[in-house]
C-alpha positions as CSV (number, residue, x, y, z in Angstrom):
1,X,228.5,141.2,202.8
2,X,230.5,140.9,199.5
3,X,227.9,140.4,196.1
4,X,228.4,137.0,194.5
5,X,230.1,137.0,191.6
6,X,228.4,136.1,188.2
7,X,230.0,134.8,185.5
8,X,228.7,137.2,182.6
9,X,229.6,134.0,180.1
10,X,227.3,131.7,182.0
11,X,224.7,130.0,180.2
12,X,222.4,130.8,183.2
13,X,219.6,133.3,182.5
14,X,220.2,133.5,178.7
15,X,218.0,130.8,177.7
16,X,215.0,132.5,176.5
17,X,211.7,132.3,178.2
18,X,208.7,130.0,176.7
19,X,206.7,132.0,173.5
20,X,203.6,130.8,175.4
21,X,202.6,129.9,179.0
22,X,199.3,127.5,179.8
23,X,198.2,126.6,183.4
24,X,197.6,122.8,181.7
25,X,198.7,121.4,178.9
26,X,197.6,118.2,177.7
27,X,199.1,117.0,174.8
28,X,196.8,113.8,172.8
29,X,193.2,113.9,171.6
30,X,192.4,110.4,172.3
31,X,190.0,109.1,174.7
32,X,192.2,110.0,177.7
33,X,193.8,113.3,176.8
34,X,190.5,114.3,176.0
35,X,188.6,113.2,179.2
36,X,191.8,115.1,181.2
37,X,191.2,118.1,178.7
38,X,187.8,118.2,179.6
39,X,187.9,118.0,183.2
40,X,190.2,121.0,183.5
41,X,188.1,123.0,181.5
42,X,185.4,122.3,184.0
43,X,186.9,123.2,186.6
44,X,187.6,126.1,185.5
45,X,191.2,125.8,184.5
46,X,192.8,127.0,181.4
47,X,193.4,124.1,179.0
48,X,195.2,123.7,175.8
49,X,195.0,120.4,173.9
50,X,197.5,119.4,171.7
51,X,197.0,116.7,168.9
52,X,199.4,115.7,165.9
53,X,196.8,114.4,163.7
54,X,195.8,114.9,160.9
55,X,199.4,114.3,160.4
56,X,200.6,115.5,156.9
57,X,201.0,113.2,153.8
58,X,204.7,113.5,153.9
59,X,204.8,111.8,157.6
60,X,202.0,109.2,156.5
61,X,204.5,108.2,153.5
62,X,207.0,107.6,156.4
63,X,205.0,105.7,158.9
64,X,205.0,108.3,161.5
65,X,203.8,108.4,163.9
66,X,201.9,105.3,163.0
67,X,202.8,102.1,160.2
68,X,200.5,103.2,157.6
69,X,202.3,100.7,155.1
70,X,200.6,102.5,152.2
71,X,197.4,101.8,152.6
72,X,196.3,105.9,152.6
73,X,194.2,106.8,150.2
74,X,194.5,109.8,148.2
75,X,192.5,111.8,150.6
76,X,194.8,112.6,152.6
77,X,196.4,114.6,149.6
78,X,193.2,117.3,150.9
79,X,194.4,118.3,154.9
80,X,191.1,120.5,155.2
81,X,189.2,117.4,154.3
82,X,191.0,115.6,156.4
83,X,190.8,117.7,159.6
84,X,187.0,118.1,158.8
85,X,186.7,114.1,158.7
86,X,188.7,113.9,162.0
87,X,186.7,116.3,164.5
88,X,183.3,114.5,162.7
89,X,184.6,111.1,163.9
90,X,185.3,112.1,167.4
91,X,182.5,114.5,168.9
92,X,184.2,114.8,172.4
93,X,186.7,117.2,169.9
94,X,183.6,119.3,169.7
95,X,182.3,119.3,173.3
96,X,186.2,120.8,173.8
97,X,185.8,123.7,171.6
98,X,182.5,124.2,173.7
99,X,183.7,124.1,176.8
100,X,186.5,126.9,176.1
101,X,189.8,124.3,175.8
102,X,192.3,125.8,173.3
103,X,192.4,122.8,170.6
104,X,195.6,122.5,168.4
105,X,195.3,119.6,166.1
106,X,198.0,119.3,163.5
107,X,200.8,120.3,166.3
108,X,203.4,118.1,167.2
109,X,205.3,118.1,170.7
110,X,208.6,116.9,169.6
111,X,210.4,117.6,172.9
112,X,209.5,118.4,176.8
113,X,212.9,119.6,178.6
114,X,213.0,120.1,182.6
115,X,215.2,122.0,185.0
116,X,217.5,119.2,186.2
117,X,221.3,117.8,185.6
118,X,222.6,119.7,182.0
119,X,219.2,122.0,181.9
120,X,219.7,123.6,185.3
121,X,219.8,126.7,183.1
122,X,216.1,126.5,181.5
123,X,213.9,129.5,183.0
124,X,211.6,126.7,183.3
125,X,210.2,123.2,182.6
126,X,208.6,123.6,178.9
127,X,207.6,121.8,175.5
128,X,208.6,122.0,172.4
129,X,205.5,122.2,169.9
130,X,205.4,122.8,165.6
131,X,203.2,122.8,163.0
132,X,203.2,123.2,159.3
133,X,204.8,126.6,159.7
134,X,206.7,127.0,162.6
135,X,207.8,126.0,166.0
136,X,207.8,127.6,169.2
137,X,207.9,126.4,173.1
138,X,205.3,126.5,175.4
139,X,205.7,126.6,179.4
140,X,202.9,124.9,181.4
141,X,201.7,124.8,185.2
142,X,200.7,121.4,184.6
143,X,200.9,118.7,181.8
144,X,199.2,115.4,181.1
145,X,200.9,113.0,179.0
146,X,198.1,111.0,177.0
147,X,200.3,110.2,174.0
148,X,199.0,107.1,173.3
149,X,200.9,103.9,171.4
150,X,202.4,102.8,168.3
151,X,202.4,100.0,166.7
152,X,204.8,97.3,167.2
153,X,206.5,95.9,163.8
154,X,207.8,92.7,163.6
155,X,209.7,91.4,160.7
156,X,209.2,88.6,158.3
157,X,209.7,87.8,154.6
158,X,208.0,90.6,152.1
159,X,206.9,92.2,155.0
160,X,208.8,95.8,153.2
161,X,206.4,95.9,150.7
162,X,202.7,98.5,150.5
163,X,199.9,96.7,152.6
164,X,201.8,95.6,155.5
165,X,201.0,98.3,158.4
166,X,199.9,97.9,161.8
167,X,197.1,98.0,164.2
168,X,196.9,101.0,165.5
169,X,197.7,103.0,161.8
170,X,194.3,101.0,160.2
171,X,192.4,102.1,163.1
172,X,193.6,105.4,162.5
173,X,193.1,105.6,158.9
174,X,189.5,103.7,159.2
175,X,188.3,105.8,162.0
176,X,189.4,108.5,161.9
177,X,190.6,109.9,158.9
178,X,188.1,107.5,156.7
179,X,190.8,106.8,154.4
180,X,191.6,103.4,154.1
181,X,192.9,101.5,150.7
182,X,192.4,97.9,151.3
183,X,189.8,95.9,150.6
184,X,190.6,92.2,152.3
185,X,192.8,92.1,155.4
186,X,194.6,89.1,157.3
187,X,195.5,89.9,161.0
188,X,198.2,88.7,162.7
189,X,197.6,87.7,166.6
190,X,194.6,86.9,168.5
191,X,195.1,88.9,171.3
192,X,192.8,91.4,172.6
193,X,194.3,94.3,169.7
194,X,194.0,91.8,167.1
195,X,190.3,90.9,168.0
196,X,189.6,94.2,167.8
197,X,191.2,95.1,164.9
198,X,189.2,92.0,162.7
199,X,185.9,93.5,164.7
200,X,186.2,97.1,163.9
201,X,186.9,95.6,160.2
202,X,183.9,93.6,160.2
203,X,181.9,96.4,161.2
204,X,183.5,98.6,158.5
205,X,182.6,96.1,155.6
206,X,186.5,95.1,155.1
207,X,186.6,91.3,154.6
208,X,188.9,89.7,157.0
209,X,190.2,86.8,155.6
210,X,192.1,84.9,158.5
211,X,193.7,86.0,162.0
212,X,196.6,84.0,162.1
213,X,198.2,82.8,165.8
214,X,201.4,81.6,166.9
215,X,200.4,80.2,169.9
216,X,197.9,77.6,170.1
217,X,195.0,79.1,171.3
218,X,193.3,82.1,171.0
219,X,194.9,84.9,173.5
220,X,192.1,87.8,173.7
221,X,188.7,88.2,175.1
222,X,185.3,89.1,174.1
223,X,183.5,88.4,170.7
224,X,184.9,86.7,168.1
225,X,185.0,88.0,164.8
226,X,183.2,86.4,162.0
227,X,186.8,85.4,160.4
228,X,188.8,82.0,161.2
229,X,191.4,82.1,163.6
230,X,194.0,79.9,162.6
231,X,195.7,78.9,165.9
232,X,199.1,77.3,165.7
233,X,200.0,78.7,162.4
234,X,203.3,80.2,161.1
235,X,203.3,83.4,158.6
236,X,205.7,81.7,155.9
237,X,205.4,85.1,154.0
238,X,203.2,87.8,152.3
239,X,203.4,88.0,148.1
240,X,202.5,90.7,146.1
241,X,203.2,92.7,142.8
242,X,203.1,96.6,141.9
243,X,200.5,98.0,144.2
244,X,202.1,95.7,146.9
245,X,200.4,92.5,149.3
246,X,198.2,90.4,147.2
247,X,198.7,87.2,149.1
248,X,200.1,85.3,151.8
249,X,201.3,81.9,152.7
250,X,201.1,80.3,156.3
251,X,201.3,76.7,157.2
252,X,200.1,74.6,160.4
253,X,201.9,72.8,163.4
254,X,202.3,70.1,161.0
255,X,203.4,71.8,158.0
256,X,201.1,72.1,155.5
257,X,200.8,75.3,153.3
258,X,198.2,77.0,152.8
259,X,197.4,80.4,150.6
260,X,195.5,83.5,151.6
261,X,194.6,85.8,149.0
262,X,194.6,89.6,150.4
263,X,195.3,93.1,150.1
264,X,196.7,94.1,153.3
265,X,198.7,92.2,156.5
266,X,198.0,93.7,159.8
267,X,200.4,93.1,162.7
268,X,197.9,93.3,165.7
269,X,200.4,91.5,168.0
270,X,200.9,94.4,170.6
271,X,201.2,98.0,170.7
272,X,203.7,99.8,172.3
273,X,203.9,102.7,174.6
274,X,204.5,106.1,173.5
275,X,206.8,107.0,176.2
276,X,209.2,109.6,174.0
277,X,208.3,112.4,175.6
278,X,208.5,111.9,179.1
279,X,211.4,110.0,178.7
280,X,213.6,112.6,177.0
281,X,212.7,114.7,180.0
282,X,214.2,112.0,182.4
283,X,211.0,110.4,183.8
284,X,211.8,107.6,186.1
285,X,208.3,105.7,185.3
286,X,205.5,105.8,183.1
287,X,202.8,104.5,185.1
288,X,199.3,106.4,185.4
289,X,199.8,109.0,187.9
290,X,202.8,112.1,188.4
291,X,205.7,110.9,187.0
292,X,207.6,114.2,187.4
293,X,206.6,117.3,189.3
294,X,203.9,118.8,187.3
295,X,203.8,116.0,184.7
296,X,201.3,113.7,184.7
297,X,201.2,110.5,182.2
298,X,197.3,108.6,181.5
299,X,196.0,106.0,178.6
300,X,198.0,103.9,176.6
301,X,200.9,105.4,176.7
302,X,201.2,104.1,180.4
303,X,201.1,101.0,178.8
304,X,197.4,100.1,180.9
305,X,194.7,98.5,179.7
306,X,192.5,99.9,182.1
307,X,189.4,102.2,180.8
308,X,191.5,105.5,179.4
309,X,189.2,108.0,179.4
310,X,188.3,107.2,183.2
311,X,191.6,107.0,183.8
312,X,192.4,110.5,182.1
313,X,189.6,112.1,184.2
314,X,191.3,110.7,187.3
315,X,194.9,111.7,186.8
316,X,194.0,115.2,186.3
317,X,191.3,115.0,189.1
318,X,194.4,114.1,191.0
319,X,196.3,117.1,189.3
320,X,193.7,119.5,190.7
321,X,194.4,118.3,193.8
322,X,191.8,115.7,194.3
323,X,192.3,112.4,196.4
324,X,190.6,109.7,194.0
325,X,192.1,106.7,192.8
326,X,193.4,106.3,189.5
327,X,192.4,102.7,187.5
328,X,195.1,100.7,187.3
329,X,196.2,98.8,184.8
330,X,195.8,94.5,184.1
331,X,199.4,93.3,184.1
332,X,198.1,90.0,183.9
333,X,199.3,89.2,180.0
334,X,202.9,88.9,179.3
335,X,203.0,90.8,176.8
336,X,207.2,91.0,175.8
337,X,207.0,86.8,176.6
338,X,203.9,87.6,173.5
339,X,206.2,89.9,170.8
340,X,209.1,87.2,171.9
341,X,206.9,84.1,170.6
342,X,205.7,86.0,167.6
343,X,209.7,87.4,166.6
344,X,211.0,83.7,166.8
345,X,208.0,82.5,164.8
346,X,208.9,85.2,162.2
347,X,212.5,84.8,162.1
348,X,212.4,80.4,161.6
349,X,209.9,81.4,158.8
350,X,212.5,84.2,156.7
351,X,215.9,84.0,155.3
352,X,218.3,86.4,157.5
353,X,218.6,88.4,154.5
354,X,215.6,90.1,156.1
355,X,215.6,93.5,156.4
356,X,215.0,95.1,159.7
357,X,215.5,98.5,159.7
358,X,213.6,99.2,156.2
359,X,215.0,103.0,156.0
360,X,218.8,102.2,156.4
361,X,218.1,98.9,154.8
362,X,219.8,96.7,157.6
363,X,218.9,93.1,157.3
364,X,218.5,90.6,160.1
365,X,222.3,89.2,159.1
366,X,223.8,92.8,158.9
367,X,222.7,93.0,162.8
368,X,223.7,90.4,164.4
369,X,227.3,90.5,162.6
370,X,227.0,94.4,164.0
371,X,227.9,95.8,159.7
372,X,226.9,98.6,157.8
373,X,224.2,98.6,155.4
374,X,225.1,97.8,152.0
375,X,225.0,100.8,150.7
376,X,228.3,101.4,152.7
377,X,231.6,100.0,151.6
378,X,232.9,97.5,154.6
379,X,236.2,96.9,154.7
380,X,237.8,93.4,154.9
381,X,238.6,94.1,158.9
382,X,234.7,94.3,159.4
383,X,234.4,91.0,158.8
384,X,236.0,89.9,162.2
385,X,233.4,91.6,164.1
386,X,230.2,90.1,165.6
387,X,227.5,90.9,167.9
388,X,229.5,87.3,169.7
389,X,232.4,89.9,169.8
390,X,230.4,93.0,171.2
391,X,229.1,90.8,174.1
392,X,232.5,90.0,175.4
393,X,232.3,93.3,177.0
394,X,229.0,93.1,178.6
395,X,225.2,93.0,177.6
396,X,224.0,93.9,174.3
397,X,223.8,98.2,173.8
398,X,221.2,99.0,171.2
399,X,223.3,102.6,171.0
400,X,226.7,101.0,170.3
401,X,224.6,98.8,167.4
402,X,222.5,101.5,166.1
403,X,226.0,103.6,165.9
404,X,227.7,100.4,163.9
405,X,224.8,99.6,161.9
406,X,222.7,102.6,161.3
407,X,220.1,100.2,162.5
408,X,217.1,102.6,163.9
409,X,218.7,105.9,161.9
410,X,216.1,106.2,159.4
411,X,213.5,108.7,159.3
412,X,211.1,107.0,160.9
413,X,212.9,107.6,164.0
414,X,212.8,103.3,164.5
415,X,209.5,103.1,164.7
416,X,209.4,100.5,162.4
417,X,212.5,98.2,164.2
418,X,213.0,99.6,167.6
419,X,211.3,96.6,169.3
420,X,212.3,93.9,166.9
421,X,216.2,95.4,167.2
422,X,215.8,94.8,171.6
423,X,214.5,91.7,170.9
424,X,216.5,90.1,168.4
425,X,219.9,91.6,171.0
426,X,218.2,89.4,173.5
427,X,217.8,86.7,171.7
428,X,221.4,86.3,171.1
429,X,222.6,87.3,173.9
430,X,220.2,84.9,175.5
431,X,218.0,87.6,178.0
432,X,214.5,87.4,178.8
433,X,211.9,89.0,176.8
434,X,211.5,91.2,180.1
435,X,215.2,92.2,179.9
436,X,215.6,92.7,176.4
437,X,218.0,96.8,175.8
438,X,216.2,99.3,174.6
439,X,217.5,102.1,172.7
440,X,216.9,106.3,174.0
441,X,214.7,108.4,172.7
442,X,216.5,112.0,171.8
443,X,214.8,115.3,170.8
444,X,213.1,116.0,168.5
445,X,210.5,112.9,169.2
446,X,208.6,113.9,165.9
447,X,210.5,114.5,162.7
448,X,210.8,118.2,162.7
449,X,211.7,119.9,159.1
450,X,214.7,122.1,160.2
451,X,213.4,125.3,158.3
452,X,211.0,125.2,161.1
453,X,212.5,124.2,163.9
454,X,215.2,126.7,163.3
455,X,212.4,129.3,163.6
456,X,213.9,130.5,166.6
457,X,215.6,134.0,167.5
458,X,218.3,133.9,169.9
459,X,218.7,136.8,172.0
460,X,221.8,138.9,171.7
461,X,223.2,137.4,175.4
462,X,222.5,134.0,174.1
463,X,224.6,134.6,171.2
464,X,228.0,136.2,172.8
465,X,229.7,133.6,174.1
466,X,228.2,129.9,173.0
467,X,232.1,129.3,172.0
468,X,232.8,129.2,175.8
469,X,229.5,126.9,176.5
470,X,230.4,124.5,173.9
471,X,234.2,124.3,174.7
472,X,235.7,124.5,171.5
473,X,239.2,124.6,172.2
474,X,240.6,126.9,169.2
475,X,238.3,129.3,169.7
476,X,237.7,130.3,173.7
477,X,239.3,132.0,176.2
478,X,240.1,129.2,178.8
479,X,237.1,129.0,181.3
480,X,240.1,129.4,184.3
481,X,241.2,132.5,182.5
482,X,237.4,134.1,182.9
483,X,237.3,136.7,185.7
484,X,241.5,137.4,185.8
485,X,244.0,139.2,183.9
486,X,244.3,136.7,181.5
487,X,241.1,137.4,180.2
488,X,241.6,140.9,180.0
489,X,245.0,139.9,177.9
490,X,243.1,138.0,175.6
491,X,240.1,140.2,175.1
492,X,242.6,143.3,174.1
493,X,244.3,141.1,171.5
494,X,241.1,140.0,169.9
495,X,239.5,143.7,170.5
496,X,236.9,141.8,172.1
497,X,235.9,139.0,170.6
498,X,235.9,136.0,172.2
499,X,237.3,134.3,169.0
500,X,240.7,133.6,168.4
């Protein structure tokens, strides 16, 4: 029987083996990665929990993970405060340290990669995790994806300006990190986010001077706060001066204006998914349950409304091998139909000189005429294209637009503009909310400093011969060469480097 033959420039078998290995990972400290977390642990499983927060100050500044719209105080400046403040606020931290889970806060997973088409190679499925000092990767037996949301930014005039931020950011910054600037807040929705967001407010002696809806009625459940809701009103823009919002101005169905003094706007519309790193590692869904082999996705970041901590004790009950049924989630509220009827609110209130991607400075006008920022020259021929023109060859490709526009390529990774930018390409190219394009998600998911994330040694057989891997034509020996004379040709005239 004749060996087979291995290609000794093959990628296969070079790619070095995970720093760490875990039997479960689970990677978010909030009410479901926790209740997963502590589940494992007492069942006797070995259990590391990953959190980002407290994130750093730098991050905050650039709304990530969250839109923190600079309402941080200065105590953020103080991380061991901070991190001290955060495991007070949420004891089930503690009752993890106790029950022998390895807790990481302050760690980001910024990518998750799989053995599967292009990664066939990996030595196995793993995550890549940093923190303030260094990165490394981390293999697992089992993961649980209880990432959580973001908040979803919608545009509208002044809205680039300290104090506007969203809902899940204050609740961040109230509750957990206790670091909050403002002092008066308007809130814009009155769905179930928004309700809470006024209510949690209330509670937290922060006046809230008006919930402002689109729609005319109120769209949550449950108490009412205190405040007004003003149903059927438009946001005609939010005012301010140095420090930022001071005011805003709204009118009703039939017109008339009105003035709200304030310190802070929060968009409580919706919140969206944090689905980055299960989709970089090809996920086909993000519902509750296994969404890859050995991956398991609970909470908000399934997008469910259901109860997450129950439902982050169920999905890794059903990781141990359990047969119990995970809660699933209410679909019963349209909630793209909701950002829809919010965005075209928004955009009949503001000029279309409104920016939408605040980082590259990409205004409503510059996207749907598919230009550059301003800050790039655009030649006369530029003017001839559209996003009319782009349709011509099919449906609207928030990759082709991010490429043209920069639209998304900030360093908040599109946080801020990533659902605004799907829906305003639906909007013109007249698609349902439901079928608005998104844009991929690429590693790194987290903004990574690259002095840390190049903290990686390559090994010596990873090293010789990337030139073939990559393909750069100058500079290999021609893969059909490998293995034959040729090769042997080549190698003597280079005296054995694979360089030419």
């Amino acid at each position: 029987m004749t060996d087979a033959i291995r290609d000794s420039h093959a990628i296969d078998g070079k790619i070095a083996t995970p720093d760490e290995v875990h039997d479960v990972v689970v990677v978010g400290a909030g009410a479901a990665g926790l209740a997963a977390a502590l589940t494992a642990a007492r069942a006797g499983r070995q259990v590391v929990l990953i959190d980002e927060h407290p994130v750093s100050p730098a991050l905050v500044g650039n709304d990530v993970p969250l839109w923190f719209g600079g309402r941080a105080t200065a105590a953020l400046q103080a991380p061991e405060r901070v991190l001290e403040t955060l495991v007070e606020n949420e004891p089930l931290i503690g009752e993890c340290f106790e029950a022998g889970v390895d807790v990481r806060l302050g760690t980001v997973a910024w990518g998750l990669w799989r053995n599967r088409d292009g990664s066939a190679a990996l030595p196995r499925a793993m995550l890549g995790l940093a923190d303030s000092t260094r990165s490394w990767t981390a293999g697992f037996a089992t993961l649980v994806l209880a990432t959580g949301a973001r908040d979803c930014a919608l545009g509208f005039a002044g809205w680039d300006q300290p104090g506007v931020m969203g809902a899940l950011a204050f609740e961040t910054l109230v509750t957990r990190y206790d670091a909050f600037a403002g002092q008066r807040v308007v809130v814009l929705g009155s769905g179930d986010l928004a309700l809470a967001t006024a209510r949690l407010a209330e509670a937290r002696g922060i006046a809230v001077a008006a919930l402002i809806e689109v729609r005319d009625s109120v769209q949550g459940s449950g108490t009412l706060p205190k405040a007004a809701v003003l149903i059927d009103h438009q946001l005609i823009r939010a005012e301010g001066g140095i420090n930022g919002v001071e005011r805003v101005l709204v009118a009703d169905a039939a017109g008339h204006e009105r003035v709200i003094a304030c310190d802070t706007v929060i968009m409580a519309v919706d919140a969206v998914p944090a689905i980055e790193l299960a989709e970089v590692a090809g996920a086909p869904q993000t519902a509750a349950g296994e969404v890859l082999p050995g991956v398991w996705m609970a909470g908000a970041a399934t997008g469910s409304s259901a109860d997450a901590a129950a439902q982050g004790r169920a999905v890794m009950a059903r990781a141990l091998g359990q047969d119990v049924a995970i809660p699933a989630a209410d679909a019963s509220f349209d909630r793209m139909a909701y950002r829809a009827e919010w965005l075209r609110a928004l955009v009949a209130t503001s000029p279309d000189t409104t920016k939408v991607c605040q980082c590259e400075e990409v205004s409503r006008a510059d996207l749907i005429g598919v230009q550059p920022p301003q800050y790039l020259p655009r030649p006369d021929k530029l003017g001839a294209r559209s996003l009319a023109t782009l349709l011509d060859d099919g449906p609207p490709d928030p990759e082709q637009v991010k490429r043209l526009t920069r639209a998304g390529m900030g360093v908040c990774q599109g946080r801020r503009c990533r659902e605004q930018i799907s829906l305003l390409l639906a909007m013109a190219a007249n698609l349902p909310p439901a079928g608005a394009p998104r844009g991929n998600w690429r590693v790194p998911v987290r903004p990574v400093p690259l002095g840390i994330l190049a903290d990686w040694h390559e090994t010596p057989a990873m090293t010789a011969g990337w030139d073939v891997w990559f393909g750069i034509a100058t500079q290999w020996i021609p893969y059909a060469d490998i293995g034959t004379e040729a090769e042997t040709r080549k190698l003597a005239t280079l005296a054995g480097s694979m360089h030419i």
